[in-house]
C-alpha positions as CSV (number, residue, x, y, z in Angstrom):
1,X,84.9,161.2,142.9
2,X,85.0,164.1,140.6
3,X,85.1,163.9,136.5
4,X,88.7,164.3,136.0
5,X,89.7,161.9,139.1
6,X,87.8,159.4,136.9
7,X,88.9,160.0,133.4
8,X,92.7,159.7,135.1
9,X,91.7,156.4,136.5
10,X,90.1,155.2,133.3
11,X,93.0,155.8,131.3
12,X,95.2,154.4,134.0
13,X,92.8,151.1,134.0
14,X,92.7,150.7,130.0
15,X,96.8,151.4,130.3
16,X,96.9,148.6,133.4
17,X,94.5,146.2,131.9
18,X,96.9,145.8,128.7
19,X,100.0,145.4,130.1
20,X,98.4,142.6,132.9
21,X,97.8,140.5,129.8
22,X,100.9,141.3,127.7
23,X,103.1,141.3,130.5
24,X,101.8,141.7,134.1
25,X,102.4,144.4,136.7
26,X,99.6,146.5,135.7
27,X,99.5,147.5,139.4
28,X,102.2,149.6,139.3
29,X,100.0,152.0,137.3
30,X,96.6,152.1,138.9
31,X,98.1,151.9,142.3
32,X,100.6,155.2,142.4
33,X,97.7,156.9,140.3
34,X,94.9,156.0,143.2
35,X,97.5,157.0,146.0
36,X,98.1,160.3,144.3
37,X,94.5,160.8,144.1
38,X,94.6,160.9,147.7
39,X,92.7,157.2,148.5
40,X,94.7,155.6,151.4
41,X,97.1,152.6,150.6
42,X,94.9,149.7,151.8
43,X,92.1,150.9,150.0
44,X,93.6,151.7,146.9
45,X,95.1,148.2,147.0
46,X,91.8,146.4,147.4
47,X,89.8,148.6,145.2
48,X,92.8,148.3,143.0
49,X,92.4,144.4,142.9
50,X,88.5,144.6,142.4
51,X,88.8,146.6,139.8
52,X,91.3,144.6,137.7
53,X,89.3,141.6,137.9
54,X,87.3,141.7,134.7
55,X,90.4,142.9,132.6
56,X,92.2,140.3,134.1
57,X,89.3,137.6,132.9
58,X,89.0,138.9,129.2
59,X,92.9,139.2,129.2
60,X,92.7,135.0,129.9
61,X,89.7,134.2,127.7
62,X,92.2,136.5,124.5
63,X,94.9,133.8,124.9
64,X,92.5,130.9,125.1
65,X,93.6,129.8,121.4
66,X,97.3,129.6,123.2
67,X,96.4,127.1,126.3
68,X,94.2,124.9,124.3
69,X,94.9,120.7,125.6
70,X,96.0,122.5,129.0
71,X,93.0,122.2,130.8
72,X,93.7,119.9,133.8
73,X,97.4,121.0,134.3
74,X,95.3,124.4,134.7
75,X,92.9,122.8,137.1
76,X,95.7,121.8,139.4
77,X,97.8,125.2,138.9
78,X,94.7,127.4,139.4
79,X,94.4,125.5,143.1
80,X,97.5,126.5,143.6
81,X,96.9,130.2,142.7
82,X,93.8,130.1,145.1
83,X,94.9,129.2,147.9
84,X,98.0,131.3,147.8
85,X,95.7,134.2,147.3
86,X,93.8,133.3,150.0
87,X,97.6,133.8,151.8
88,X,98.4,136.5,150.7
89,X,94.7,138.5,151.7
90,X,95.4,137.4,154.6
91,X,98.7,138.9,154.9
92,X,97.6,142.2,153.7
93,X,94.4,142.6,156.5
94,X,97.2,141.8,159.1
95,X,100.8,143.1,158.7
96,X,102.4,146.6,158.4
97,X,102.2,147.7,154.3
98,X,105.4,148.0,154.3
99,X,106.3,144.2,155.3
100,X,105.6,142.5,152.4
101,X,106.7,145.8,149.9
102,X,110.3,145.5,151.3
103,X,111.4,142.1,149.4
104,X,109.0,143.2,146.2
105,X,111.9,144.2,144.0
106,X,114.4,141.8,145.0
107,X,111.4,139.0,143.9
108,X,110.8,140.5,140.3
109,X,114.7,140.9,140.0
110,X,114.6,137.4,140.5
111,X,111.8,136.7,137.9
112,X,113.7,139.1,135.2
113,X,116.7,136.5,135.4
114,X,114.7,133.8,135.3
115,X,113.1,135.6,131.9
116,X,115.9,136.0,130.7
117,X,117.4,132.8,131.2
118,X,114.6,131.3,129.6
119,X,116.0,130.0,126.3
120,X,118.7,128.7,127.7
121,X,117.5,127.0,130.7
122,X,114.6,125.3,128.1
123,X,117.3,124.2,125.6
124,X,119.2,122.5,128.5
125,X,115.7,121.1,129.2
126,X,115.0,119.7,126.2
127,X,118.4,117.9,126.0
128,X,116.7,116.0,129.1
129,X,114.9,113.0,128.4
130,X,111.6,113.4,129.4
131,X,111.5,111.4,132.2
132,X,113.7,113.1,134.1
133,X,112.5,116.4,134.0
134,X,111.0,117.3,137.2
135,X,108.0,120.1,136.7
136,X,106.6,119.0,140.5
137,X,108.5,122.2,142.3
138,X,106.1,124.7,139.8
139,X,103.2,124.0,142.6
140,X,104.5,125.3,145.4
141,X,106.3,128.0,143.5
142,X,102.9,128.8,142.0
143,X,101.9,128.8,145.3
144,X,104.2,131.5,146.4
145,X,103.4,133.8,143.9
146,X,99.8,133.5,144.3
147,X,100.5,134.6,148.2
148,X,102.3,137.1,146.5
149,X,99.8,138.3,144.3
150,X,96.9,138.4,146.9
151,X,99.3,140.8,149.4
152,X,100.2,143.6,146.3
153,X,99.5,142.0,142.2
154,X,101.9,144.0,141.1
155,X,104.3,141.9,138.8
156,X,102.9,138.6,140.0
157,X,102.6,138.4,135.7
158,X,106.6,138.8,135.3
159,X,106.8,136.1,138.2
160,X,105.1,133.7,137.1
161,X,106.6,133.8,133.4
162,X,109.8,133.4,135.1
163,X,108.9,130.1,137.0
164,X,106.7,128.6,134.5
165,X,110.1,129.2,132.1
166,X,112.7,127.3,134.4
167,X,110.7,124.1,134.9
168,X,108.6,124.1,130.9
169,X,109.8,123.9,127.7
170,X,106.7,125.2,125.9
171,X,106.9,128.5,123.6
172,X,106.6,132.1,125.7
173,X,103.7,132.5,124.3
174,X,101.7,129.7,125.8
175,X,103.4,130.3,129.1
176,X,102.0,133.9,128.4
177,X,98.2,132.4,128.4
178,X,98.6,130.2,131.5
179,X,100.3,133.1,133.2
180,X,96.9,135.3,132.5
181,X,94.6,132.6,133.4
182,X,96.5,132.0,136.9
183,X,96.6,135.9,137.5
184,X,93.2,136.3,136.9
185,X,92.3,133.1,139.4
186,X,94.3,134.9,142.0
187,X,92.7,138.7,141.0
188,X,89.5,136.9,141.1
189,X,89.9,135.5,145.0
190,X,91.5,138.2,146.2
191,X,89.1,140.7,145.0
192,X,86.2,138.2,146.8
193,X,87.7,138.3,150.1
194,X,88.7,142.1,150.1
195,X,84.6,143.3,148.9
196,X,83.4,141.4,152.3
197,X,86.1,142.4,154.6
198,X,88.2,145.2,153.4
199,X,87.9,149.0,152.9
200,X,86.6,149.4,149.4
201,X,86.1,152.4,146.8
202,X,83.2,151.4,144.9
203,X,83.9,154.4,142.5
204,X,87.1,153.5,141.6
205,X,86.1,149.5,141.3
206,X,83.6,150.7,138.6
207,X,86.0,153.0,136.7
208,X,88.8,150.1,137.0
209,X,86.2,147.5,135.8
210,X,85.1,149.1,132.5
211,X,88.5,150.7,131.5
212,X,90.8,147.7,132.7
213,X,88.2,145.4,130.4
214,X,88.8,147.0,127.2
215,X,92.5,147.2,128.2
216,X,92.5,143.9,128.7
217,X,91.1,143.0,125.0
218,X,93.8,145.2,123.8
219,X,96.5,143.8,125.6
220,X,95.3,139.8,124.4
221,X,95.4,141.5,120.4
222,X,98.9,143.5,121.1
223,X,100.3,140.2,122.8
224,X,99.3,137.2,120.6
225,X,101.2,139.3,118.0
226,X,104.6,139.8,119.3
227,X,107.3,137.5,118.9
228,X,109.1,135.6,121.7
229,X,112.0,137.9,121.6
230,X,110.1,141.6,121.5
231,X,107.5,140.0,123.9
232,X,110.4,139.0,126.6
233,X,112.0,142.1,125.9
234,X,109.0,143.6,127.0
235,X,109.0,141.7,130.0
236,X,112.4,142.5,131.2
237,X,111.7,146.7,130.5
238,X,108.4,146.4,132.4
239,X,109.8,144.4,134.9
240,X,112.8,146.8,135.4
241,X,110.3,149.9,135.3
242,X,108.4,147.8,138.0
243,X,111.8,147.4,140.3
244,X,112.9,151.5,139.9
245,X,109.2,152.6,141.2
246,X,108.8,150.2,143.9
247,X,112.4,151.3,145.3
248,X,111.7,154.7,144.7
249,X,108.4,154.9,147.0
């Protein structure tokens, strides 16, 4: 790796690590940036992952003051994200690249909606009485985007908002902090399985790591700030950027 192919990836890592924790699909900047670089797909995807890991943690640990009384709905959710990690790995060591990719932006159009929608769909919720509001489908939805965020990460942020909206009725905000604390479960296992059996640029895992970190303390101070209506606009402009690049390539 020379100099300069570092200092792009540092900046791209501080750029990605802030708007994982903000927003999610921090992927779509590290990974075109590595590609370009010349590393192959696969390996920029798993060193990508690595890398992202301990922004990823300090973007959860920013929004702790967000999730506080949460902790054993987290338990249960964080299973979830594990296992569908473990999934999606999997998928990634054994299919075509291009298998998974194909349905990417049709699944963060989806999420955008759901974004969106958000408002409306919680004060329909909250006209509910309470028990009859049915938050069980969230697991295996969870679950799905946790597959989906072990195969490619990209977006899996915008996703899970998105789900987390249509069954809760809790402010964007704290669906914001349990969406950083899944994504960072699911960064976490992926990254474990790819550094035993996967192609990995240590390099670029190092460069990621430091830059994505401070990104990600950036990102929890930039986020906690904005209100519900800039931070889902935000959303739904990432999330449409996400969509244009991933049909483009």
């Amino acid at each position: 790796m020379t100099w300069w192919h570092g200092l792009i990836i540092a900046v791209a890592g501080v750029w990605a690590g802030t708007i994982n924790t903000v927003v999610g699909s921090g992927t779509l900047v590290t990974f075109p940036v590595l590609v370009a670089l010349g590393y192959p797909p696969v390996t920029a995807t798993t060193s990508n992952a690595i890398g992202l890991v301990p922004g990823s943690i300090t973007g959860a640990y920013g929004y702790r003051g967000e999730i506080v009384g949460a902790r054993r709905q987290l338990i249960l959710w964080s299973v979830m994200s594990a296992l569908g990690a473990i999934g999606g790995t999997a998928l990634l060591l054994s299919l075509p690249e291009d298998a998974f990719e194909t349905i990417v932006p049709f699944l963060v159009g989806i999420a955008l909606v759901l974004v969106v929608a958000q408002p409306l769909l919680t004060r329909r919720l909250r006209e509910k009485p309470a028990a009859t509001r049915r938050t069980w489908p969230l697991y295996p939805l969870i679950f799905l985007v946790g597959v989906y965020g072990g195969y490619f990460t990209a977006a899996q942020g915008i996703l899970l908002v998105g789900v987390m909206g249509l069954m809760l009725t809790e402010p964007l905000q704290r669906l914001n902090g349990y969406k950083n604390v899944l994504a960072a479960v699911v960064n976490v296992v992926a990254g474990a399985v790819y550094a035993v059996v996967a192609p990995i640029s240590w390099p670029v895992v190092a460069v990621l790591a430091v830059s994505s970190t401070i990104g990600g303390l950036l990102g929890a101070r930039i986020g906690r700030r904005l209100s519900p209506t800039v931070l889902r606009a935000v959303i739904v402009v990432v999330g449409v950027v996400a969509i244009v690049r991933l049909v483009l390539e």
